[in-house]
N, C-alpha and C positions, 0 to 999 in steps of 0.2 A: 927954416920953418916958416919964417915971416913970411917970403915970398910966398909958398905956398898960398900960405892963408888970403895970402893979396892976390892969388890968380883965383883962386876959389871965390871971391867974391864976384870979380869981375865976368867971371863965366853967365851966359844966358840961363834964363828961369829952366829949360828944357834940357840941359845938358846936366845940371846939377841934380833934375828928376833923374834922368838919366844913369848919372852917376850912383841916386841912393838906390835905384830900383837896384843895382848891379850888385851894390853891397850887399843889400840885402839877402839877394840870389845866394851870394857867396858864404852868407854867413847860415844859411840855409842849410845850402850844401853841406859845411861842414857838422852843423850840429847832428845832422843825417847822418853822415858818414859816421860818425864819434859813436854816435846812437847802436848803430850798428854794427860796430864792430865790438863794442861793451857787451851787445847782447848776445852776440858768436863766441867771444871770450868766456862769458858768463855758461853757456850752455857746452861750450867744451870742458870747464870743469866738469861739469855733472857727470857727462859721456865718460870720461876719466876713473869718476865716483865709481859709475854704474858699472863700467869696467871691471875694474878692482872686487867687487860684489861677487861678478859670475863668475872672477877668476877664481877668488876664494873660495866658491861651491865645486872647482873643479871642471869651470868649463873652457876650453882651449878655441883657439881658431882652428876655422875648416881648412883654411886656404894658406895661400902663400899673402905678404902682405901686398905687394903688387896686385894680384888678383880682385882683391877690394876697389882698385883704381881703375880696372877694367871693366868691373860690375857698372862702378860710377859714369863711365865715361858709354855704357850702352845703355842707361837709364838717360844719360841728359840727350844722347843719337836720338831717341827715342821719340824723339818730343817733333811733333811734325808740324809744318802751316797749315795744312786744312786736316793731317789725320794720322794723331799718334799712332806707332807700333805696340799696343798695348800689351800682346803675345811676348813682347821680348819684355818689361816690364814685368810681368807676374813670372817669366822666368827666371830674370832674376831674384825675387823673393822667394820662388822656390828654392832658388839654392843657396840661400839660408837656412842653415843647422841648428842653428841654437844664436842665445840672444846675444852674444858676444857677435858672431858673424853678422848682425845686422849693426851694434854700433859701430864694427870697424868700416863696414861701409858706410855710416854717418859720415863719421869722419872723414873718409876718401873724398867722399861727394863734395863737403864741407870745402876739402883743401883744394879739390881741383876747380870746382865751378862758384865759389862763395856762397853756396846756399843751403839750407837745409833739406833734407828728403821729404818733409811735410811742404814746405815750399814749393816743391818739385810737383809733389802726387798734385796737390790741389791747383795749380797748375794744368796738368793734363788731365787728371780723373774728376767724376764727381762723386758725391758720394756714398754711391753703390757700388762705384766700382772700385773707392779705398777701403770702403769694407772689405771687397774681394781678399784684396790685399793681404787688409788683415783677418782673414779667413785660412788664407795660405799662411802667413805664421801660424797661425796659431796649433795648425796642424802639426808641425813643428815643436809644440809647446813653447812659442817664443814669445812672452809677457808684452814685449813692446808694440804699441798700436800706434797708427797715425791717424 
């Protein structure tokens, strides 16, 4: 440990900047990551909660659970460099039944790409066109908005 501390002195003014900027970087990163993964943790409880709710009122999935990961993985296709697929986006919301078929696709999205479907919309849509969105739930009778 001694040595250490004896080469850390010895080190030029600019390496040692060097050095803390790097730490710093790192201890960034981390509390970022911590940050976010507590607030994924925290919101899949709820999903869970919310769950449980509609299952109680009698409400079942549409789909198979697979199907949810397919939903997910043509929402994140979707997303384009100069010009989302929007038509496939609102069809997938269309084929959502009721509010359970929309948080099992939280979830999918969740587990396959790290992020939320609010994350996602507001990302490719602006806000007329996540109304849309949620325009088509609710047609559905489906409570949940983004």
């Amino acid at each position: 440990m001694k040595v250490l501390i004896v080469a850390l002195k010895n080190l030029p003014q600019i390496v040692k900047l060097i050095l803390a900027v790097v730490i710093l970087i790192l201890i960034y990163t981390m509390v970022k990551r911590t940050s976010t993964w507590l607030k994924m943790k925290n919101s899949q409880f709820q999903i869970n909660q919310e769950q449980a709710v509609f299952e109680a009122q009698g409400q079942a999935l549409t789909y198979a659970p697979s199907q949810y990961s397919t939903y997910a993985q043509i929402l994140d296709s979707s997303r384009g460099y100069f010009n989302d697929d929007e038509d496939s986006i609102y069809n997938v919301f269309r084929s959502m039944k009721n509010d359970l078929d929309v948080l099992q696709l939280e979830k999918s999205y969740r587990a396959d790409f790290g992020a939320t479907i609010t994350d996602f919309l507001n990302s490719v849509f602006n806000r007329t066109e996540i109304n849309d969105v949620n325009a088509i739930l609710a047609v559905n009778n489906i409570k949940r908005k983004y």
